[in-house]
C-alpha positions in Angstrom: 0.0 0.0 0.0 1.4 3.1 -0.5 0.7 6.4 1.2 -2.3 7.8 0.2 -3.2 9.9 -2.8 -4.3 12.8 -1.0 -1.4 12.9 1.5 0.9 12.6 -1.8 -0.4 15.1 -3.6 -0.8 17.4 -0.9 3.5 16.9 -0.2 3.9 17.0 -3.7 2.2 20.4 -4.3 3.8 21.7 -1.4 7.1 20.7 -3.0 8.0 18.7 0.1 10.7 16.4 -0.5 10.9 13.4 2.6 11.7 9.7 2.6 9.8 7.1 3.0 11.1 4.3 5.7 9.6 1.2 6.3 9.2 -0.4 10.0 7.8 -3.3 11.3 3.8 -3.6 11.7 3.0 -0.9 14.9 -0.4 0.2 16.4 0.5 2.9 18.4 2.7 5.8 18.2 5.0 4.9 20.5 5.2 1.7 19.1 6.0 3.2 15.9 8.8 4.9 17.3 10.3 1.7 18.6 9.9 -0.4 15.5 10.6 2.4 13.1 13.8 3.3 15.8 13.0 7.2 15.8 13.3 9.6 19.2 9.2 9.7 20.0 9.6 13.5 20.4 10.6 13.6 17.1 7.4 12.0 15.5 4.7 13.8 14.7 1.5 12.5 16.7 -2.2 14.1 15.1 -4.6 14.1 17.9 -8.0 14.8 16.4 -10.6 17.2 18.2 -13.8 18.6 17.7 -16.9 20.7 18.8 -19.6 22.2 17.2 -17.8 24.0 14.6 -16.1 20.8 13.4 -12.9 18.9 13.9 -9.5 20.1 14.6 -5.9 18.4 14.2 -3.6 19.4 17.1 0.1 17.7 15.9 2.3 17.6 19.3 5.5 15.1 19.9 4.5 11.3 20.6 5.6 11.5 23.7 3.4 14.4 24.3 -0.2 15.0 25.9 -2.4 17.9 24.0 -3.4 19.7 26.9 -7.2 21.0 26.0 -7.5 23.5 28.0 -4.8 25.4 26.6 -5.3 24.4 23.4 -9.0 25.3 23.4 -8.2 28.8 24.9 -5.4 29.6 22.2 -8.0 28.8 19.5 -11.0 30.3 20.9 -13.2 26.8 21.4 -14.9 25.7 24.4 -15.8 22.4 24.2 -13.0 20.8 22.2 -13.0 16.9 22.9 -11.5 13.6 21.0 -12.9 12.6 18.2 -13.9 8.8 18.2 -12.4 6.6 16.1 -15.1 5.9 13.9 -15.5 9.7 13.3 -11.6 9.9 12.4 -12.1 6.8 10.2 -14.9 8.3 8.2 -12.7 11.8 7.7 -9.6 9.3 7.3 -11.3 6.9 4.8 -7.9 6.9 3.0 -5.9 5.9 5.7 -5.7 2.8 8.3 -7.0 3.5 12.0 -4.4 5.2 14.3 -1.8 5.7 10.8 -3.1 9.4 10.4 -0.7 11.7 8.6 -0.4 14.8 10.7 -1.2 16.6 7.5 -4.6 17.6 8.5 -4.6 20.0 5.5 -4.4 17.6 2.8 -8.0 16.5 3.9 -9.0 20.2 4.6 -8.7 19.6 8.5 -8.0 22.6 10.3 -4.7 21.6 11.7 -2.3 23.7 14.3 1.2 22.3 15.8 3.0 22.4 18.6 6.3 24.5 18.8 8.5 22.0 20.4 7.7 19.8 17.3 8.7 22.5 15.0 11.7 22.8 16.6 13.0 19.4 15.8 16.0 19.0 13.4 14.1 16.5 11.7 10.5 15.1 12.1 8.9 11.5 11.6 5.3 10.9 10.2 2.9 8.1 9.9 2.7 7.9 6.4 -1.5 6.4 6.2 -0.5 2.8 7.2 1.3 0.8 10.0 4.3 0.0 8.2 5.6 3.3 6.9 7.1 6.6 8.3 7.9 9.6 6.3 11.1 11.5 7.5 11.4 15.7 7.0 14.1 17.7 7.5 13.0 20.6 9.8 12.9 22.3 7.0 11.1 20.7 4.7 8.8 20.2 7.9 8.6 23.6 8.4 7.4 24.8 5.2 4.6 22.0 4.9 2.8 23.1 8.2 3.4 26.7 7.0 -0.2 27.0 6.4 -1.4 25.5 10.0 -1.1 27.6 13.1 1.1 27.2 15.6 1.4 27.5 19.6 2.5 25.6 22.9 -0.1 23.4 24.1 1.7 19.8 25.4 2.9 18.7 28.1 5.3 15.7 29.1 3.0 12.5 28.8 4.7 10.9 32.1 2.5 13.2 34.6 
């Protein structure tokens, strides 16, 4: 399988150049990091949200919590929550559960990362599957999630 269409041609207008690496079958981000031997602060982890004006993508470390409160106050939104899988799957329909890109803009997802991911020399995605992870230099990262907004709303996830 490879990544999905939209997530390729999103990269591809965005002139993003990245590898693709392969890693053993994972189902769960720090799983992913083990198997596909990455730093899990360096992979990118989308955590979906929504509310009554639709969902949002918050993209934070995988070794990172999304704190909602902060988040939702940065953005304006009250009653952010998780999304539930089969909500995700429906918006993902391209991708396998729990293997979502933290592109959220290729689907037109409102999508806004954390700083300390953005400040990584280079940055690790789940590329739409369980057996493949994209890797960006930080500036390749950089200019992809140009268009997302940006702001400090994680938090270690060993509280």
């Amino acid at each position: 399988m490879s990544i999905p269409s939209r997530l390729s041609s999103y990269l591809e207008q965005r002139g993003a150049s990245y590898e693709v690496l392969a890693h053993a079958p994972s189902h769960s981000s720090a799983e992913t990091a083990r198997t596909g031997r990455v730093q899990p602060h360096q992979l990118a982890k989308p955590v979906i949200l929504e509310d009554d004006s639709g969902c949002l993508m918050a993209v934070v470390p995988a070794d990172r919590m999304v704190m909602l409160g902060e988040l939702a106050h940065l953005l304006g939104r009250k009653e952010l929550h998780l999304a539930d899988e089969d909500r995700i799957a429906t918006l993902f329909d391209d991708c396998q559960r729990g293997a979502v890109p933290p592109v959220g803009m290729a689907w037109g997802i409102e999508t806004i990362i954390d700083e300390e991911l953005e400040a990584m020399p280079v940055v690790y995605m789940e590329g739409g599957d369980h057996v493949r992870l994209l890797r960006m230099s930080h500036e390749q990262f950089h200019a992809l999630m140009s268009p997302a907004r940006h702001g400090s709303f994680c938090r270690s996830a060993h509280h």
